[in-house]
C-alpha positions as CSV (number, residue, x, y, z in Angstrom):
1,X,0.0,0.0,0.0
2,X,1.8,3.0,-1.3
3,X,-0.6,5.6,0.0
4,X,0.8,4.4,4.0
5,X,4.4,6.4,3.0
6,X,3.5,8.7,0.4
7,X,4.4,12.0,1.9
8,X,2.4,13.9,-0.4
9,X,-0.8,11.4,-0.3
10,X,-0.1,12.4,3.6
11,X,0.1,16.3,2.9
12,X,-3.0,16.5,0.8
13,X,-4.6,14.8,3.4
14,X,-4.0,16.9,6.2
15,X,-4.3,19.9,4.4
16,X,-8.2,18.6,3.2
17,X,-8.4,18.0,7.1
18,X,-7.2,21.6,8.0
19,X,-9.4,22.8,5.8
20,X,-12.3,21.1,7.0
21,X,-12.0,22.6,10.6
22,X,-11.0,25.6,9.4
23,X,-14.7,26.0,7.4
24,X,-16.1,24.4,10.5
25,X,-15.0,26.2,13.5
26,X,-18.0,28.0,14.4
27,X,-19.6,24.9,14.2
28,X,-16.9,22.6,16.4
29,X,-17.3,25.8,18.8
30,X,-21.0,25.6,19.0
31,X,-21.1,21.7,19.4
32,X,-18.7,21.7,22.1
33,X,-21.2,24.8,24.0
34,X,-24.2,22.4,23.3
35,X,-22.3,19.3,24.6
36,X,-20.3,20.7,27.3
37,X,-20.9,24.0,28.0
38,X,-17.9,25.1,26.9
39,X,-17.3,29.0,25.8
40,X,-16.2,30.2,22.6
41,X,-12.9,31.7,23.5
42,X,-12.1,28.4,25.8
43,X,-13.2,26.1,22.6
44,X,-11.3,28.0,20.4
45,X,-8.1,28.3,22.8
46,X,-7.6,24.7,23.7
47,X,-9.3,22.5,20.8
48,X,-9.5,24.3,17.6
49,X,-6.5,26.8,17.7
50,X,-4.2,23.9,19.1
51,X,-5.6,20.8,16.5
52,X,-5.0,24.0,13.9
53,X,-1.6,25.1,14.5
54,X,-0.5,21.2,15.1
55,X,-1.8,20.3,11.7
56,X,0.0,23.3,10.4
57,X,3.1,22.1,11.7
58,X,3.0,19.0,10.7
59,X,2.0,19.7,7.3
60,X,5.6,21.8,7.0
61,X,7.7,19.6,8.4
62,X,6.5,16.2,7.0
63,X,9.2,16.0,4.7
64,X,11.9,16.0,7.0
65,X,10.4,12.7,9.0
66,X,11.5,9.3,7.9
67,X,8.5,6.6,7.4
């Protein structure tokens, strides 16, 4: 299965996954209000901004890990 150490297969798919929270924040921030009670700025602070900027990094520095 080539797909498990294509880095690019890899990149595309975290960037499609970036991009699908990043259209969907308001939305992630709302469920997790509904579900937990949690507000906007702590939703934001500790789930979304910190999956964001860890995808982010990742994305950028794939090419330099070994699979």
């Amino acid at each position: 299965m080539e797909f498990k150490t294509n880095i690019q297969f890899r990149k595309q798919t975290l960037k499609r996954l970036l991009l699908s929270i990043e259209e969907n924040e308001d939305r992630i921030v709302q469920a997790l209000f509904n579900d937990f009670k949690k507000p906007a700025f702590e939703a934001v602070l500790t789930e979304t901004n910190y999956v964001i900027s860890d995808l982010k990094n990742t994305i950028k520095n794939l090419s330099l890990i070994h699979i």
